[in-house]
Backbone as a printed PyTorch tensor [residue, N CA C, xyz], in Angstrom:
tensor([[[-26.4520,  20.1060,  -4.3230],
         [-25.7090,  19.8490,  -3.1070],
         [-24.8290,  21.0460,  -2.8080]],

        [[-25.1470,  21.5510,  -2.0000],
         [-24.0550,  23.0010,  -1.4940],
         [-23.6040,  22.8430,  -0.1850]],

        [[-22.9350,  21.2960,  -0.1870],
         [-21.9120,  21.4930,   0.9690],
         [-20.4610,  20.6730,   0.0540]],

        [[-19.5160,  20.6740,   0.6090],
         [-17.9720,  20.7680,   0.2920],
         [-18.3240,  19.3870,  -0.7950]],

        [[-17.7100,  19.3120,  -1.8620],
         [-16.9730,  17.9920,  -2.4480],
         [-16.0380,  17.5120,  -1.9240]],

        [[-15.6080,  16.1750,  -2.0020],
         [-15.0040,  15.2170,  -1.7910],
         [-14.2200,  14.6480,  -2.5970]],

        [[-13.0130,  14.9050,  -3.3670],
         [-12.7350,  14.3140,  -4.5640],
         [-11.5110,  13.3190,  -3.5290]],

        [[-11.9760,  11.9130,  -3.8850],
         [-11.4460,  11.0210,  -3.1370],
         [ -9.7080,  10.9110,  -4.3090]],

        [[ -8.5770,  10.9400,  -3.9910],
         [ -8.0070,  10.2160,  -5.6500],
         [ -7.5620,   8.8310,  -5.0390]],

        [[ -7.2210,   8.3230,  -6.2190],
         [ -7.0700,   6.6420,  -6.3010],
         [ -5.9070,   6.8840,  -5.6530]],

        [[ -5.6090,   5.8440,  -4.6290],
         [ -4.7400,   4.9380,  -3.9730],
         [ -3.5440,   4.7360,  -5.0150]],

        [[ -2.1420,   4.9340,  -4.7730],
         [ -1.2340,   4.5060,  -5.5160],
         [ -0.6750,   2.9570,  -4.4820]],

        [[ -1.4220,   3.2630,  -3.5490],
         [ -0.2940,   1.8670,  -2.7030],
         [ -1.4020,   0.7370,  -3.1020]],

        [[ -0.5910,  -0.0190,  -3.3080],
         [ -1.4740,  -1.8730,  -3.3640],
         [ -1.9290,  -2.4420,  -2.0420]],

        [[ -3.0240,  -2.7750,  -2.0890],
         [ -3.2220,  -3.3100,  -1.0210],
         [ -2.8730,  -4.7490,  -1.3720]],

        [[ -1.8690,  -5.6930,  -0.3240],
         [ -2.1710,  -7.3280,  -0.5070],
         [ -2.8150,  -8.0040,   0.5130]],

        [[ -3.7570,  -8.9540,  -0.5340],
         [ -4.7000,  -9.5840,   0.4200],
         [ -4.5270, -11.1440,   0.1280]],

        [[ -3.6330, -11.5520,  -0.0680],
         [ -3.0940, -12.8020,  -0.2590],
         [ -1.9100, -12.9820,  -1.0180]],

        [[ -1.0160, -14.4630,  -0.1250],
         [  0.2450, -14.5700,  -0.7030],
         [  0.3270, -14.4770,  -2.1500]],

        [[ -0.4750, -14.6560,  -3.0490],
         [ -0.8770, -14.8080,  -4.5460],
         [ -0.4050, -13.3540,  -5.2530]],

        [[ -0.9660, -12.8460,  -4.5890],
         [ -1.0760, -11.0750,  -5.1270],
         [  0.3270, -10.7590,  -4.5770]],

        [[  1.1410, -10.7500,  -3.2700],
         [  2.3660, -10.7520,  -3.0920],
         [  3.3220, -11.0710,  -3.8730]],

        [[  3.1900, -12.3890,  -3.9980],
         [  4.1510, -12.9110,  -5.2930],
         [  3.7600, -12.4320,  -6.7440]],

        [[  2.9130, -11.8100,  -7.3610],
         [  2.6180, -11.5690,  -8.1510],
         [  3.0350,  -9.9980,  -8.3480]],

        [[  2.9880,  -9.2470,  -7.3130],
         [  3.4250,  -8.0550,  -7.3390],
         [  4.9660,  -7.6980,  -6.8510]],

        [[  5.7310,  -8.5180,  -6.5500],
         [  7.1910,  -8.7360,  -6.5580],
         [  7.7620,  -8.9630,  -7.4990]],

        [[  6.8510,  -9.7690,  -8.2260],
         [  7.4210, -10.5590,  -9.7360],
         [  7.6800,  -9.0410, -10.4380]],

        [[  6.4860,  -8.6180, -10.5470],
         [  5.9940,  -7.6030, -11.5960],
         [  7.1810,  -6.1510, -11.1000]],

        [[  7.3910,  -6.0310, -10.0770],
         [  8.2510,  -5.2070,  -9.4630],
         [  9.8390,  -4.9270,  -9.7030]],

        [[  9.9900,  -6.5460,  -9.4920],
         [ 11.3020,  -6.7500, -10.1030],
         [ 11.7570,  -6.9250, -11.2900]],

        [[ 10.7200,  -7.3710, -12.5730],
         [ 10.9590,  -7.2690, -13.8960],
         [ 11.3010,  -5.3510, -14.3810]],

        [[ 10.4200,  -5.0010, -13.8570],
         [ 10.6200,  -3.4260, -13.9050],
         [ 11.8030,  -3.0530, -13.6410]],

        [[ 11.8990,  -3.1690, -12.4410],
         [ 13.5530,  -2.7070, -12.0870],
         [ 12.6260,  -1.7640, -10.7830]],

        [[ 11.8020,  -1.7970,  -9.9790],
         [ 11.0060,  -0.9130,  -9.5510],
         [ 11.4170,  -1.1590,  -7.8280]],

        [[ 11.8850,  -0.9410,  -6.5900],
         [ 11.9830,  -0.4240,  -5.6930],
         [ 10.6540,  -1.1030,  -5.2900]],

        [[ 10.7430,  -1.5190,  -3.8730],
         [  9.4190,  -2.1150,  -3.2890],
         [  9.6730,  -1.2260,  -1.6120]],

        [[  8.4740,  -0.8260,  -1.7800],
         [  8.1070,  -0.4750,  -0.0530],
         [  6.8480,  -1.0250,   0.6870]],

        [[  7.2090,  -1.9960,   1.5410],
         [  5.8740,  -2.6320,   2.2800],
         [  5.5610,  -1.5170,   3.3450]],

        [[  4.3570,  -1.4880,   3.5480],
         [  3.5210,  -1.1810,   5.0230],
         [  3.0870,  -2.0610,   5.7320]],

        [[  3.6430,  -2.5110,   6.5620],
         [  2.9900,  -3.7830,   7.2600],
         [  1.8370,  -3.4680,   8.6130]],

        [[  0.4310,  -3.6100,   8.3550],
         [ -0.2810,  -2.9440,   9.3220],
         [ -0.8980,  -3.5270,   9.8940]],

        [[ -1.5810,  -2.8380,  11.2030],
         [ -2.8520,  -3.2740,  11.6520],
         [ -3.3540,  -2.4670,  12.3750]],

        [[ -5.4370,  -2.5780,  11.9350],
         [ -6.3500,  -1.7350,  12.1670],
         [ -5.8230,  -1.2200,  14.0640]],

        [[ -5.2840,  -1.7310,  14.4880],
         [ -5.2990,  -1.9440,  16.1000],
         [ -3.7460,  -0.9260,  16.5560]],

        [[ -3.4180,  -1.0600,  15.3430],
         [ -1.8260,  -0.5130,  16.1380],
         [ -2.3570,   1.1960,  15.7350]],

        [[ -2.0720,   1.9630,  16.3240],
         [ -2.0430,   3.1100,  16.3310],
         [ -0.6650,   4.0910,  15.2860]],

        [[  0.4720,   4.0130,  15.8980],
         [  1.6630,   4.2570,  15.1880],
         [  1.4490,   3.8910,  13.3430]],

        [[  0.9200,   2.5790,  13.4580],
         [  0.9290,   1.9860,  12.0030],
         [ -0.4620,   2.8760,  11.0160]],

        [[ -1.3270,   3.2310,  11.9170],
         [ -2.5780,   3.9250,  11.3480],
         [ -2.2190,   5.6590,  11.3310]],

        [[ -1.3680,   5.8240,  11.8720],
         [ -1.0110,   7.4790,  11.5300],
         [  0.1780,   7.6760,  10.5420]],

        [[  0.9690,   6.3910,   9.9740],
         [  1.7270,   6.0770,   9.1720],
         [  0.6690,   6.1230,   7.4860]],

        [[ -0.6010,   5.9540,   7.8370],
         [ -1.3180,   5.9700,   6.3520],
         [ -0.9500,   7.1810,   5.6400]],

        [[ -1.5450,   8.0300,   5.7970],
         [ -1.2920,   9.4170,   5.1610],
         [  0.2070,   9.5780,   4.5160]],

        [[  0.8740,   9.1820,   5.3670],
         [  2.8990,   9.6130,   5.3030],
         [  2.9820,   7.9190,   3.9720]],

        [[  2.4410,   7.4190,   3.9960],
         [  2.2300,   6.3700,   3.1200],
         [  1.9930,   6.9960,   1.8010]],

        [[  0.8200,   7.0670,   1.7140],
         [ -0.2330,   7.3070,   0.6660],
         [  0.5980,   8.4700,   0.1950]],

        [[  1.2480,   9.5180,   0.7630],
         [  1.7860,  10.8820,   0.0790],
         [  3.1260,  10.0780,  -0.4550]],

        [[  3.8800,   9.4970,   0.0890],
         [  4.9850,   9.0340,  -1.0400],
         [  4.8780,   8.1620,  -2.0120]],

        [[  3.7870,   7.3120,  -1.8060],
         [  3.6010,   6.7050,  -2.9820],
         [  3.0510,   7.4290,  -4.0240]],

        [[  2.0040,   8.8130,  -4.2220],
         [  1.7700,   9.5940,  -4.6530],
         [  3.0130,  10.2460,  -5.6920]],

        [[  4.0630,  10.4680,  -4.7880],
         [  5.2620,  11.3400,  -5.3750],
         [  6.3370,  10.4460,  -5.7930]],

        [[  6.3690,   8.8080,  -5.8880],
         [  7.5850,   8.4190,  -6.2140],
         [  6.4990,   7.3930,  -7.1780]],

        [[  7.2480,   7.7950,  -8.6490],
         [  6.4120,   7.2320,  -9.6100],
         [  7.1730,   5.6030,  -9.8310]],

        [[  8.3410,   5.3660,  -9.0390],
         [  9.3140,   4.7830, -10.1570],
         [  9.7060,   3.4510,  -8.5920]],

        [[  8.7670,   3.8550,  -7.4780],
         [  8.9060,   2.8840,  -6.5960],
         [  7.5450,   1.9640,  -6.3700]],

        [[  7.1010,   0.9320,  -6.0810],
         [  5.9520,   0.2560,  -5.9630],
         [  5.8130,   0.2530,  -4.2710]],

        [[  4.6260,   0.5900,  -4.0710],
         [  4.1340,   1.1460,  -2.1340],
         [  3.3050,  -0.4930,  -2.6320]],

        [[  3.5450,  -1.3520,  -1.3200],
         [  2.4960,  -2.5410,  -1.2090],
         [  2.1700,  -2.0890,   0.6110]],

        [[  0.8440,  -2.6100,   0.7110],
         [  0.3530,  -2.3570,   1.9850],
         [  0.0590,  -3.9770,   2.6880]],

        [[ -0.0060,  -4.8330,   3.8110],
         [ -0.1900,  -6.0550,   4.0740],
         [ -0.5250,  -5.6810,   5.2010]],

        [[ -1.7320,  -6.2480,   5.3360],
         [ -2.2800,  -6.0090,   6.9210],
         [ -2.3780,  -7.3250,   7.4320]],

        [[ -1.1630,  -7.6390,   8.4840],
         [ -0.3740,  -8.3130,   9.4780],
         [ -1.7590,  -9.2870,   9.3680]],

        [[ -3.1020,  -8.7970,   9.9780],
         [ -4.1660, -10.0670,  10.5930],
         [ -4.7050, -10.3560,   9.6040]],

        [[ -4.6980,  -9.8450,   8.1390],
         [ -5.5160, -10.6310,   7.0240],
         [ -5.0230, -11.8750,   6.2570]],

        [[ -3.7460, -11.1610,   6.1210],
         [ -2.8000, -12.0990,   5.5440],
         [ -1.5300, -12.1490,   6.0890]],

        [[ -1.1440, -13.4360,   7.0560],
         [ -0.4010, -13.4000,   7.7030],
         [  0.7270, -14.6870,   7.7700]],

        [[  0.4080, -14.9880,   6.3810],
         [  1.8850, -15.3740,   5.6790],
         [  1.8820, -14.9380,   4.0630]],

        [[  3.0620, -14.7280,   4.0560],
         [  3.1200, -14.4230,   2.6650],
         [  4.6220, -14.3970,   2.2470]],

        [[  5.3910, -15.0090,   2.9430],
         [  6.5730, -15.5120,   2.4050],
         [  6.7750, -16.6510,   2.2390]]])
């Protein structure tokens, strides 16, 4: 293959796809002592989809905060 690689890296932000995994990753958050940052999204909003990247790079660089991602139309309760 002699066109460009692709080295994808793993996702540091969580995606939640149900209240289950929410509460489960709050729990786990707060036993730590760990800082929570939601993304609350959707495929449709624009603003919220150019927010990925600016996402994905701080969760990258802040080892000691937990990035959760919730997309508004999948799961749309979770408190």
């Amino acid at each position: 293959m002699g066109g460009q690689q692709q080295h994808k890296k793993k996702s540091k932000v969580v995606k939640i796809d149900s209240k289950k995994s929410w509460e489960h990753h709050i729990i786990e958050a707060t036993k730590k002592g760990y800082l929570v940052m939601v993304h609350f999204s959707a495929y449709w909003c624009m603003p919220s989809v150019a927010m990925d990247p600016f996402f994905e790079e701080l969760a990258s660089t802040n080892q000691d905060v937990l990035f959760l991602k919730v997309d508004v139309d999948e799961v749309e309760v979770i408190l």
